[in-house]
SEROKOL-801064 format. One record per residue (C-alpha): residue in one letter; x, y, z. Coordinates in nm, 3 decimals. Layout:
% SEROKOL-801064
code->a | u->X | v->Y | w->Z $
...
END
This chain:
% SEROKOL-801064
code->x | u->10.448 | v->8.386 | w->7.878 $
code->x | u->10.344 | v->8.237 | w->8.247 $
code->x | u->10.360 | v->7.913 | w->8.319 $
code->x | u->10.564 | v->7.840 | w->7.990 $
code->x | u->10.235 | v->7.900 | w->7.788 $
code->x | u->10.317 | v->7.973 | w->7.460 $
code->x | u->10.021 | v->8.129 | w->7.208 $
code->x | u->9.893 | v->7.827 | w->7.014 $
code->x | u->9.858 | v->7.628 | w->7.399 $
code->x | u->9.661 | v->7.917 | w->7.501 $
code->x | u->9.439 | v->7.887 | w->7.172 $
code->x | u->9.380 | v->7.566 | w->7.244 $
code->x | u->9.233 | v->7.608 | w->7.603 $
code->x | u->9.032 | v->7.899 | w->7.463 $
code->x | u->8.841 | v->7.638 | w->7.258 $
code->x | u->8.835 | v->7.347 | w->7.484 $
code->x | u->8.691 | v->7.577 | w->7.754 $
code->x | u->8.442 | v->7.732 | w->7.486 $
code->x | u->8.398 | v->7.344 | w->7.373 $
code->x | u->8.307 | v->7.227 | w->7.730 $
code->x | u->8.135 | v->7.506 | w->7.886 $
code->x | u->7.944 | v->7.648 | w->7.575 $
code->x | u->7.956 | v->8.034 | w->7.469 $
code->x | u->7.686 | v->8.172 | w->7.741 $
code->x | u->7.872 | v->8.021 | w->8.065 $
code->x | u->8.247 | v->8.162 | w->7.971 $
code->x | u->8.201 | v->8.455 | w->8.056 $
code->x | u->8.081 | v->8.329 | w->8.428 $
code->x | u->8.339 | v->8.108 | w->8.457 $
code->x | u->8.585 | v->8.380 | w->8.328 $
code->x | u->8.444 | v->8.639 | w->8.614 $
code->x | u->8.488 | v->8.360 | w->8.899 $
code->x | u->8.846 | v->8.334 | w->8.801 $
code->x | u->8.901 | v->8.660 | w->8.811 $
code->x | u->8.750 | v->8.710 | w->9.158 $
code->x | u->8.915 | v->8.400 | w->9.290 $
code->x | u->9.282 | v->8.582 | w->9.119 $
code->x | u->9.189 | v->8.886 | w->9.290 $
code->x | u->9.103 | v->8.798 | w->9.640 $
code->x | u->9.395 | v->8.571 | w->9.662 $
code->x | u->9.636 | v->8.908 | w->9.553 $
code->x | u->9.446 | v->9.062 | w->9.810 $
code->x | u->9.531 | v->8.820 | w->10.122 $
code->x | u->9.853 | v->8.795 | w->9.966 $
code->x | u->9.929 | v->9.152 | w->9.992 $
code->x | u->9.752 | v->9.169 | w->10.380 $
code->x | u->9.950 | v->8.839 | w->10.495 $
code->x | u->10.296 | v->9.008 | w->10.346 $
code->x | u->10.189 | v->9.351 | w->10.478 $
code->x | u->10.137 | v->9.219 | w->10.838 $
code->x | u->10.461 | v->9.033 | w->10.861 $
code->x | u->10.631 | v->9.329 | w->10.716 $
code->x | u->10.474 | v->9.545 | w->11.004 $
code->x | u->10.574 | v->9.251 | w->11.237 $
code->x | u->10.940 | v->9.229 | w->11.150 $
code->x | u->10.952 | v->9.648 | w->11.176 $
code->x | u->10.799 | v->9.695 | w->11.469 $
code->x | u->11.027 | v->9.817 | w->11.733 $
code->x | u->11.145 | v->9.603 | w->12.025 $
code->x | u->11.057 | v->9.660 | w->12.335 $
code->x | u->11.325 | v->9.726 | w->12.577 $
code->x | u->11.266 | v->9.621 | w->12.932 $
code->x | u->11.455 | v->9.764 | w->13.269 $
code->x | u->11.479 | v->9.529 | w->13.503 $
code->x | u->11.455 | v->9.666 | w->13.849 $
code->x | u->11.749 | v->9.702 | w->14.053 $
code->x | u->11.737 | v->9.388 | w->14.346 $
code->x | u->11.823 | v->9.501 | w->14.691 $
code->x | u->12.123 | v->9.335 | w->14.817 $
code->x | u->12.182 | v->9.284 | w->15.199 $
code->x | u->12.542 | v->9.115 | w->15.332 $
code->x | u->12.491 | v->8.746 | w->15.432 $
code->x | u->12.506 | v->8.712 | w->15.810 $
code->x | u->12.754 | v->8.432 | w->15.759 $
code->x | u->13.021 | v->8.533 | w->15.546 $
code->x | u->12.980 | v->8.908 | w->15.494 $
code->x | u->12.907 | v->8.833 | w->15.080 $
code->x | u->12.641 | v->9.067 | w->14.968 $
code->x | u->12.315 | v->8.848 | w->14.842 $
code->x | u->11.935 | v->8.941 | w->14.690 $
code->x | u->11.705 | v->9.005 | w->14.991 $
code->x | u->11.488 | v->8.758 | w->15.063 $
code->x | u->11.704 | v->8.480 | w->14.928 $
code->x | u->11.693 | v->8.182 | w->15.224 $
code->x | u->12.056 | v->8.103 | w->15.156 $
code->x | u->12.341 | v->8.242 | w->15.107 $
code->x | u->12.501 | v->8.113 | w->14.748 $
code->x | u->12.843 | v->8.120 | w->14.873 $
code->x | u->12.875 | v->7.982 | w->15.229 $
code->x | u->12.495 | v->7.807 | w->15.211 $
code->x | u->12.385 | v->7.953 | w->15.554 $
code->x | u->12.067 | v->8.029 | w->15.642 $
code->x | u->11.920 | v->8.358 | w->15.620 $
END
């Protein structure tokens, strides 16, 4: 049984609620649960669905652009263009 509920303990609820509530609002109060069991299945099942769709969705793969190079007018190295110094020799560009 859930919960560890054996028979008898469920008997026993069955007549406290029915004790507590009276006959003619059990049957509301047994509908609300069962709404309140059903829309938290449901939002259960979207949430698990929508990281499932998440974690399968396929990455995205991005090309980086090639960077022109251009030779540093110092010490010949070739550098990015439009870098202001050269990363080897530190001359100006």
């Amino acid at each position: 049984m859930p919960f560890g509920l054996q028979p008898t303990h469920l008997v026993i609820i069955a007549v406290a609620a029915l004790i507590i509530f009276g006959p003619s609002r059990l049957p509301e109060i047994g509908r609300a649960v069962g709404k309140t069991l059903k829309e938290f299945q449901s939002a259960t099942r979207e949430a698990t669905q929508g990281f499932t769709d998440e974690v399968q969705k396929p990455v995205e793969v991005r090309k980086e652009e090639p960077v022109a190079q251009v030779a540093c007018k110092s010490c010949n190295k070739f550098i990015n263009a439009g870098m202001k110094f050269c990363p080897e020799c530190g001359a100006a560009q």
